[in-house]
C-alpha positions as CSV (number, residue, x, y, z in Angstrom):
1,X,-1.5,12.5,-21.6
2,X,-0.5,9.0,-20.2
3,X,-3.4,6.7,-19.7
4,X,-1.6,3.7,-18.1
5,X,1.6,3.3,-15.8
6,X,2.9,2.0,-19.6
7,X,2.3,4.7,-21.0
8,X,3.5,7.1,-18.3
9,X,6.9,4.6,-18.5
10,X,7.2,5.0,-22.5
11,X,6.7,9.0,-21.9
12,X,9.5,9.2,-19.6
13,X,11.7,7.4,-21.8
14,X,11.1,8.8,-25.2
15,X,12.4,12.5,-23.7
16,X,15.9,10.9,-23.6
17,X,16.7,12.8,-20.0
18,X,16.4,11.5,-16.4
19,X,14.6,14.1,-14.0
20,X,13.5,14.7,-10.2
21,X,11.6,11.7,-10.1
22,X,12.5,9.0,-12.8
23,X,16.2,7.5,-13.3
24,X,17.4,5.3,-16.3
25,X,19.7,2.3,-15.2
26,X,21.2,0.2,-17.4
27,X,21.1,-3.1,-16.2
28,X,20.3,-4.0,-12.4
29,X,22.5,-3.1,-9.4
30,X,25.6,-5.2,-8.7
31,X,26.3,-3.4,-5.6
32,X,23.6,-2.9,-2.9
33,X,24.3,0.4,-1.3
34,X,24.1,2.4,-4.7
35,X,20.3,0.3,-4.7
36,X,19.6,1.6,-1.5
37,X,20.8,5.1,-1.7
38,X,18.8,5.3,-5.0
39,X,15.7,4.1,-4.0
40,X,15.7,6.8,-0.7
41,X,16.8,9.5,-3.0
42,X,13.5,8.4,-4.6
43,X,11.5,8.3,-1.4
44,X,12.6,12.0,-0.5
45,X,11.8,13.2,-4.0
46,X,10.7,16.8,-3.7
47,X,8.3,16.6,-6.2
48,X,5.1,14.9,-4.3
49,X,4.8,11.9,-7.4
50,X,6.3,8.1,-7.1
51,X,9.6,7.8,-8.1
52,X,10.5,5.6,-10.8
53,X,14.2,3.7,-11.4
54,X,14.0,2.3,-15.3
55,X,15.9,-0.4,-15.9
56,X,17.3,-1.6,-19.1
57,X,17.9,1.8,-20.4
58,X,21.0,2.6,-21.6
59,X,21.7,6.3,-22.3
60,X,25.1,5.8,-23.4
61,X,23.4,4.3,-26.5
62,X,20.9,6.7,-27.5
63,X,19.0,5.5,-24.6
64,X,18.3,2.1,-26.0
65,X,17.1,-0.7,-24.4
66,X,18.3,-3.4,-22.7
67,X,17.1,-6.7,-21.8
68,X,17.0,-7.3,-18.4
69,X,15.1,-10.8,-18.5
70,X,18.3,-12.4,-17.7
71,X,19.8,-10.0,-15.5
72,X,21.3,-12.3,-12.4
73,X,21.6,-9.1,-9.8
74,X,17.3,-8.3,-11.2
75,X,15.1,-8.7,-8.5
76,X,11.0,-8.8,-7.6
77,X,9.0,-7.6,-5.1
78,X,9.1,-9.4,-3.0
79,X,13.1,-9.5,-2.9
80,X,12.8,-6.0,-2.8
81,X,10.9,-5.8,0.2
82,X,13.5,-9.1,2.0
83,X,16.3,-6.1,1.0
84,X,14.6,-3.2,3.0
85,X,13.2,-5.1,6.0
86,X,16.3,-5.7,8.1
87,X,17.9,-1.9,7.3
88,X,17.9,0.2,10.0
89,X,15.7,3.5,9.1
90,X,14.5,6.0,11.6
91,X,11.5,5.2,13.0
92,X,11.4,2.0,11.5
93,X,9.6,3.6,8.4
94,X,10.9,1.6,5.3
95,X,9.5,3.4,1.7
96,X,6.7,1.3,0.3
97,X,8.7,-0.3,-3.2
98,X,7.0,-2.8,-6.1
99,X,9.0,-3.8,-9.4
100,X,6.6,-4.0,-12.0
101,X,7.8,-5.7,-15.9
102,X,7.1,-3.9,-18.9
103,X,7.7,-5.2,-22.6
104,X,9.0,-2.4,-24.6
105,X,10.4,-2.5,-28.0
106,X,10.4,-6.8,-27.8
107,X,12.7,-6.5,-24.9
108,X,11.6,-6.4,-21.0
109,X,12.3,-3.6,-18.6
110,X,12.0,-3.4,-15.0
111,X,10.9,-0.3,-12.8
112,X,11.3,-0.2,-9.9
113,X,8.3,2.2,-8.1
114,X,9.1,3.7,-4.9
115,X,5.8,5.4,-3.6
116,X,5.0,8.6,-3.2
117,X,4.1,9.3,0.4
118,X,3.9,11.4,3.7
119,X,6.5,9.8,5.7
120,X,9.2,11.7,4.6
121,X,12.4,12.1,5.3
122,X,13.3,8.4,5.1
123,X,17.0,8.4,6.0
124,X,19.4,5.9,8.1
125,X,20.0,5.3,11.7
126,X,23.4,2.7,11.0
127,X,25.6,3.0,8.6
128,X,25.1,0.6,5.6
129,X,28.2,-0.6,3.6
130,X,28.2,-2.9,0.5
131,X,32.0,-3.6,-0.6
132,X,33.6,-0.3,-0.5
133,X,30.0,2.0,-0.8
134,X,29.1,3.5,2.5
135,X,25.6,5.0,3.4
136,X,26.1,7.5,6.4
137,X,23.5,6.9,9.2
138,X,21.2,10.4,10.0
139,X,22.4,11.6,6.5
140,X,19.0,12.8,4.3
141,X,19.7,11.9,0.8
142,X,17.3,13.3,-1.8
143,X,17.4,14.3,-6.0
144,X,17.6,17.6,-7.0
145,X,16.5,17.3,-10.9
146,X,18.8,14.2,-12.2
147,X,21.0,14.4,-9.7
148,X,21.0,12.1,-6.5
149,X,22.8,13.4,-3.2
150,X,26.0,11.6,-2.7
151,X,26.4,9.4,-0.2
152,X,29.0,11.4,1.9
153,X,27.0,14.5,1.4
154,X,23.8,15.5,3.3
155,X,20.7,17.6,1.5
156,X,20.7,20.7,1.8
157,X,18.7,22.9,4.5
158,X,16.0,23.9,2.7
159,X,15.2,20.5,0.8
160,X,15.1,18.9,4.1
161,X,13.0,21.3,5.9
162,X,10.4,20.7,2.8
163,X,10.7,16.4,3.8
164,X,9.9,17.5,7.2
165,X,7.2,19.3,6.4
166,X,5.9,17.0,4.3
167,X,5.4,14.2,7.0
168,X,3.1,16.5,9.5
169,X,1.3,17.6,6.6
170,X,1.6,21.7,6.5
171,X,0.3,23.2,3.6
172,X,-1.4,19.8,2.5
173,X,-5.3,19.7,1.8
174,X,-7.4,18.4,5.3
175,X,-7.9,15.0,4.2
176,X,-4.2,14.7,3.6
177,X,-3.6,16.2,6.8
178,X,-6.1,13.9,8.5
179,X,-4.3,10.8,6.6
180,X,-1.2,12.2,9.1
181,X,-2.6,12.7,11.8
182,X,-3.9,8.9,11.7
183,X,-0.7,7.8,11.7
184,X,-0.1,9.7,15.0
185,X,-2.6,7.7,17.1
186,X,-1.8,7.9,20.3
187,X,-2.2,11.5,20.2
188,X,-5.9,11.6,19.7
189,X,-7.9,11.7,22.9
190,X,-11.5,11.0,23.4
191,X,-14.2,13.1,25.1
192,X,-17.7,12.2,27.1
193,X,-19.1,12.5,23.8
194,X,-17.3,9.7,22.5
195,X,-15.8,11.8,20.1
196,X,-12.0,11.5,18.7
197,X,-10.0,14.8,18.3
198,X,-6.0,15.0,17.5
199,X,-4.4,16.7,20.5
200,X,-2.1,19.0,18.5
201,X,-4.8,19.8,16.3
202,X,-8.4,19.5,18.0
203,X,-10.1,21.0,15.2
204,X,-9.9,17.2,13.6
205,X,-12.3,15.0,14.7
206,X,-13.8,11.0,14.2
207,X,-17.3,10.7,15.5
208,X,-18.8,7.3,15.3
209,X,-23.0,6.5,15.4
210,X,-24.1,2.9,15.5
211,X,-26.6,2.7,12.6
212,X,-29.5,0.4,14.2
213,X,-31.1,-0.5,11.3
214,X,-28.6,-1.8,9.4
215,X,-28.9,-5.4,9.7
216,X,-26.5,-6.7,6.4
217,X,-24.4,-9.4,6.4
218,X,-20.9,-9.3,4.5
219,X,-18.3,-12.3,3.5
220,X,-15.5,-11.1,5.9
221,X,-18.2,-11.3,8.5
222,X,-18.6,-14.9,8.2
223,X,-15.8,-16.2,9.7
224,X,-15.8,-14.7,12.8
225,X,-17.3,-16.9,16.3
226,X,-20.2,-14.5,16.7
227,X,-21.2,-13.7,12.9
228,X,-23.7,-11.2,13.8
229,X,-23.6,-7.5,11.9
230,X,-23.2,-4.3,13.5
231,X,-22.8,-1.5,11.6
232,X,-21.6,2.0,12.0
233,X,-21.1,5.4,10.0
234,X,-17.7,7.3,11.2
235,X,-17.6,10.9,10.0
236,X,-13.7,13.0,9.5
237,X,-14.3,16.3,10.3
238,X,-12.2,19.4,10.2
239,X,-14.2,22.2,12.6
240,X,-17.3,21.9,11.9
241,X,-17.0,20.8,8.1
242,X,-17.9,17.1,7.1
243,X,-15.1,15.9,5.0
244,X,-15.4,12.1,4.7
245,X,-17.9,9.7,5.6
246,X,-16.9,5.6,6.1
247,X,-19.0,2.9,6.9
248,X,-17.4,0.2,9.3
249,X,-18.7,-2.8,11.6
250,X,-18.3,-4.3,14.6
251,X,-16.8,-7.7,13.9
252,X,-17.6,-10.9,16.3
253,X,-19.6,-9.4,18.4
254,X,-18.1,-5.7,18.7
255,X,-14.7,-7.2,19.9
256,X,-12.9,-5.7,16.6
257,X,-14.0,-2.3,15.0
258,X,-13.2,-2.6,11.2
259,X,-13.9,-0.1,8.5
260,X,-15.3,-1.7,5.7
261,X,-13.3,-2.8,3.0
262,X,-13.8,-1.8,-0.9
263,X,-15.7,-4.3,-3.1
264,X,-14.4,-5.2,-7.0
265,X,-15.3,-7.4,-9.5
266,X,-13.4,-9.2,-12.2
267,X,-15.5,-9.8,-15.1
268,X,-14.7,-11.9,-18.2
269,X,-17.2,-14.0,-20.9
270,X,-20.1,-13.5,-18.2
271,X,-18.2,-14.7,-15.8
272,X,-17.8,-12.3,-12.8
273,X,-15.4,-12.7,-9.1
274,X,-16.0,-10.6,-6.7
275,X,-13.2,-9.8,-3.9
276,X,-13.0,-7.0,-1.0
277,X,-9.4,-5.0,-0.9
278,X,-7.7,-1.7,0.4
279,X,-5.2,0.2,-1.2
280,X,-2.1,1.3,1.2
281,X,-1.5,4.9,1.7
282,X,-5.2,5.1,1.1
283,X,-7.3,6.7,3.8
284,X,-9.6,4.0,4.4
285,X,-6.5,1.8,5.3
286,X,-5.0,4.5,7.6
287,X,-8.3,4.9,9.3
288,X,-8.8,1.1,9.8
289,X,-5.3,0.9,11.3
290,X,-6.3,4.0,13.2
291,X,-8.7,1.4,15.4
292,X,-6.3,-1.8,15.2
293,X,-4.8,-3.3,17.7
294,X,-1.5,-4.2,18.1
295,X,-1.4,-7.6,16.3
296,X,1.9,-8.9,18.3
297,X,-0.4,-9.0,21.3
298,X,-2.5,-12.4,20.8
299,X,-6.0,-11.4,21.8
300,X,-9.7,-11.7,20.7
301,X,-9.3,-8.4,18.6
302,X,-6.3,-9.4,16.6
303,X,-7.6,-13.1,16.1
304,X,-11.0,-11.0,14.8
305,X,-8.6,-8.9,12.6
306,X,-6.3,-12.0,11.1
307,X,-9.9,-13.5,10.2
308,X,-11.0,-10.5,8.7
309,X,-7.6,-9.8,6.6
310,X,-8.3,-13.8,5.5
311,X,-10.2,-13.0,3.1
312,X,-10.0,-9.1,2.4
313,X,-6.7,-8.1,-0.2
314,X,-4.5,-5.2,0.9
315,X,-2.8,-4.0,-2.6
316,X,0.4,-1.9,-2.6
317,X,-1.4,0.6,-4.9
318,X,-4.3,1.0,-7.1
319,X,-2.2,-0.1,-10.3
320,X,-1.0,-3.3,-9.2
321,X,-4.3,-4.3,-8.2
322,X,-5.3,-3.5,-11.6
323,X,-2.3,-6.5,-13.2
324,X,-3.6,-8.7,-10.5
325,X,-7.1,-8.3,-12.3
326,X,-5.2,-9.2,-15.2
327,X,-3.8,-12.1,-13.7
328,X,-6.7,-13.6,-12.1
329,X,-8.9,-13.8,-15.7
330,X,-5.8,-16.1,-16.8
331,X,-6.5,-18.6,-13.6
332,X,-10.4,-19.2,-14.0
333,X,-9.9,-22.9,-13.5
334,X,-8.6,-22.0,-10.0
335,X,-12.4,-20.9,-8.6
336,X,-14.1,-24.1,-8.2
337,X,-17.2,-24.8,-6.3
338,X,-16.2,-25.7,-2.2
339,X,-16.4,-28.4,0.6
340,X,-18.1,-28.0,3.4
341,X,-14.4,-28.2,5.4
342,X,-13.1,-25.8,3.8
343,X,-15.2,-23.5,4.5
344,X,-16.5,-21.6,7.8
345,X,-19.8,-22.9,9.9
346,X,-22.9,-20.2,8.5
347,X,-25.9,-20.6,10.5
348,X,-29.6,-19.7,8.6
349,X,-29.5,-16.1,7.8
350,X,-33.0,-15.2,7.0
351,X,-33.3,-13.8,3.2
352,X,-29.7,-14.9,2.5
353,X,-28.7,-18.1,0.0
354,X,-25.9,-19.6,2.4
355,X,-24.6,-21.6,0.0
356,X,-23.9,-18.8,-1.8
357,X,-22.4,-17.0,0.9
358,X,-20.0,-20.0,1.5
359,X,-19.1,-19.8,-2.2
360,X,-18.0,-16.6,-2.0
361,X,-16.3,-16.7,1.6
362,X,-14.1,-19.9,-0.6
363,X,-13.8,-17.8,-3.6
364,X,-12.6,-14.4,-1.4
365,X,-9.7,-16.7,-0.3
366,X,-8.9,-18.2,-3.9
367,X,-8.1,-14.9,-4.7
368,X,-5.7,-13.9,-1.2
369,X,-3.8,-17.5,-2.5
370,X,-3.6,-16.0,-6.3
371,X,-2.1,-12.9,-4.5
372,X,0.3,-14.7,-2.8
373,X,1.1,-16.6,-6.7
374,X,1.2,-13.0,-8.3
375,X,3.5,-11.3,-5.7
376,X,6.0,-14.3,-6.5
377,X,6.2,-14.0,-10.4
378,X,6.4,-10.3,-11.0
């Protein structure tokens, strides 16, 4: 079994066939709508798993590999992201993409990962045409083993009933469920009990306590106006059954409800950095945005939020943030000790170090700069 997304990669390759969820590409794209329509035959894969285009493969030679360092149509990220911003999908839900780089056989490949997730189908609402290759707007394009739908054909009936299905979550596990219905948040009405239940579905519920005796302080806390900690638990339940349990706080005084973020450390030589981060498509990060605001709308909530997202990461997926781990033990010289103006005003905090605590509110945004750096160079 594959231990790493490497490994996963060299699997695919070594069996010398494409299937429903991986595609072998010989150099990069020259034309953009044959990018496009393979990357949302990818999104609207039918087998529940990221999709994967390999490129530098070349199965016309034994499938050999390729170079692609010097590739002038190869593209990152972030390029890849520019490309998908301004097309017009339904619901202005784009798929979630990353390239990631991998060395294989002395030569570099590209893959291109297109996530796996519950917003299915994506599909067109305006027609996109590169040269002479159309993409039809409202046409569902999907892969039915190696095979992509063509781009004057539509999926069939069944294949997009499954898409469908897969966005409002039938047949999917609670917490998946719950993870859709989050999405959906206008549709969730409160009682007297200040308790949250999704109209369509009442037997899912949020009820959040305010834990009194919590008292803790947290980096991301530090640079709000009104620094002081209030803590809650907020319990997912399905009937009567407890399936999850988050802690969040109210930041700057209660004006923004956050849940709290995940901590990590990167550890090398006896060195250690600590940072806070969510994962997208997680449930924590569906649950916080559950309680956001609408950021467009400048108010004391979304200034609380921008504050809070200053010095909190938000990775694409768990395995990027593990090469930006990677990354940030090869830029130790970068964490250095902090001025006072470049850091946020901390008051006495009674059993805390607060020169500590200003250390690592500096460091926490060392590493969202070094995210910014690593999004830029692979």
């Amino acid at each position: 079994m594959h231990s790493t997304f490497e490994d996963k990669i060299f699997e695919l390759i070594q069996l010398k066939q494409e299937g429903e969820y991986w595609d072998f590409k010989r150099q990069w794209h020259e034309n953009k709508a044959d990018l496009l329509h393979d990357i949302i035959c990818m999104a609207n894969n039918l087998t529940d798993n990221d999709g994967y285009i390999i490129i530098g493969i070349d199965e016309e030679n034994d499938y050999s590999t390729r170079d692609v360092k010097f590739d002038e149509n190869r593209k990152n990220t972030q390029k890849i992201v520019d490309f998908l911003k301004d097309k017009k999908f339904a619901g202005d839900k784009r798929p979630t993409v990353y390239v990631q780089s991998i060395e294989w056989t002395e030569k570099f490949i590209d893959v291109i990962v297109i996530q796996n997730n519950m917003n299915t189908p994506y599909y067109l609402t305006g027609d996109y045409k590169d040269k002479e290759k159309l993409l039809r707007a409202n046409h569902i394009y999907t892969r039915i083993m190696d095979t992509n739908t063509p781009k004057n054909s539509n999926a069939d009936l069944d294949k997009v009933e499954y898409l469908w299905k897969k966005r409002f979550g039938i047949n999917k596990p609670e917490l998946e469920r719950m993870k859709v219905f989050l999405e959906d948040k206008n549709n969730w009405v409160q009682n007297e009990l200040d308790i949250k239940y999704y109209k369509y579905s009442p037997e899912f519920s949020i009820h959040r306590k305010f834990d009194r005796d919590s008292k803790g302080y947290e980096v991301y806390m530090l640079g709000q106006i009104n620094q002081t900690p209030y803590w809650y638990d907020v319990h997912l339940y399905y009937h009567s059954t407890l399936l999850l349990t988050k802690r969040a706080i109210g930041l700057d005084g209660g004006r923004c409800f956050m849940i709290a973020p995940n901590g990590a450390f990167v550890e090398k030589e006896r060195k250690s950095y600590f940072y806070y981060y969510f994962i997208k498509d997680s449930l924590e990060y569906k649950l916080n945005e559950f309680y956001s605001c609408d950021t467009r709308i400048l108010s004391e909530e979304s200034w609380s939020r921008q504050n809070f997202y200053d010095v909190v990461l938000l990775f694409n997926s768990e395995y990027e943030r593990e090469k930006f781990n990677e990354y940030v033990l090869t830029q130790q010289d970068r964490f250095v000790p902090y001025t006072d103006d470049e850091v946020p005003f901390i008051s006495d905090l009674p059993g805390y170090n607060v020169n500590e605590l200003k250390q690592q509110w500096f460091d926490a945004r060392t590493f969202k700069i070094l995210l910014e750096e690593f999004r830029n160079i692979y």
